[in-house]
C-alpha positions as CSV (number, residue, x, y, z in Angstrom):
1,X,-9.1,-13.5,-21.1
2,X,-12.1,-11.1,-21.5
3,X,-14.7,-13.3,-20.7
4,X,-12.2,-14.9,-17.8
5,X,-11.9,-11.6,-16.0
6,X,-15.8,-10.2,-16.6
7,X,-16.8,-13.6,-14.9
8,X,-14.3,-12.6,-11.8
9,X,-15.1,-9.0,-11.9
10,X,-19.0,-9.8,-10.8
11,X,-17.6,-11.1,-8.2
12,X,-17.5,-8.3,-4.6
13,X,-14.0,-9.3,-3.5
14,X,-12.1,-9.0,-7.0
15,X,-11.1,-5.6,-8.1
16,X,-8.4,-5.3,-11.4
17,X,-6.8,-2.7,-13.4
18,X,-5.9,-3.8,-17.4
19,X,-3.9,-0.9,-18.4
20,X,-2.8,-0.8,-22.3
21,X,0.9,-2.5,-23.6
22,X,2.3,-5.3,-23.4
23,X,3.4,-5.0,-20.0
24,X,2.1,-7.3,-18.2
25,X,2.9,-6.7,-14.2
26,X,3.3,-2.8,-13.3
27,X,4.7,-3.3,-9.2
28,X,8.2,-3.2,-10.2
29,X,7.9,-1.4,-13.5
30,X,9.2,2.8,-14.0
31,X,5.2,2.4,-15.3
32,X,4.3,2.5,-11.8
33,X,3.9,6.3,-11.2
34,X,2.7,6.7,-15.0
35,X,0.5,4.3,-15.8
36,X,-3.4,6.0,-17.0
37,X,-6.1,3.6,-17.8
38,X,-10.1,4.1,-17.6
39,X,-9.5,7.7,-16.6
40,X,-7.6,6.5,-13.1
41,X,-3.8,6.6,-12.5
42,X,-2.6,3.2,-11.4
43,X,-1.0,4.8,-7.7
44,X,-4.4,7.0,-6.9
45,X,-6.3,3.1,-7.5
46,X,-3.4,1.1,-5.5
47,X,-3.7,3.5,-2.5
48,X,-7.9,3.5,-2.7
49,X,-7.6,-0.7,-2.6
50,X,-4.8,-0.4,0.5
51,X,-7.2,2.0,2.3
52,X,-10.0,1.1,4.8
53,X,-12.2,2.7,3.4
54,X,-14.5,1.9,-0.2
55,X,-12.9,-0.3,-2.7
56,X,-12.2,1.2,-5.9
57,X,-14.1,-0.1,-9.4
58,X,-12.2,-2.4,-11.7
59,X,-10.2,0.0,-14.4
60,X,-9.8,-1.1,-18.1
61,X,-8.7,1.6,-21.1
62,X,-10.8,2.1,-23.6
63,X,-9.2,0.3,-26.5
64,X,-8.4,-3.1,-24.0
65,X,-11.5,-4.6,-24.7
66,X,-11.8,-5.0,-28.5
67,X,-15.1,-7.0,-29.9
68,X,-14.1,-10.4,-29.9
69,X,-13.1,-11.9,-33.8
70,X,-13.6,-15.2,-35.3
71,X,-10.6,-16.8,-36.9
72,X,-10.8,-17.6,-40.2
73,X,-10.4,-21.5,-40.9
């Protein structure tokens, strides 16, 4: 998934927000007006991508992207 969404997030017309849990979809979630990840809250970067005016950055907490592991065989 990592290297899935880095490839997309090069990309000028993709913009995501990985927050922490196990939840996996936040639009219908009491999450929602919570939610905190990479310093943003999830409404403040919703209403920046609704708005005409400049995109906001791709958003990922700090402990989402752990250094990838090799399974032992």
């Amino acid at each position: 998934m990592s290297s899935e969404l880095a490839a997309r997030q090069a990309s000028p017309n993709f913009r995501s927000y990985v927050a922490e849990g196990k939840t996996h979809t936040i639009l219908r979630a009491p999450l929602f007006f919570s939610e905190q990840s990479g310093g943003m809250a999830f409404t403040a970067w919703l209403a920046a991508l609704l708005n005409d005016g400049e995109l906001p950055g791709n958003e990922l907490c700090p402990t989402c992207q752990a250094p990838q592991t090799v399974c032992p065989q």
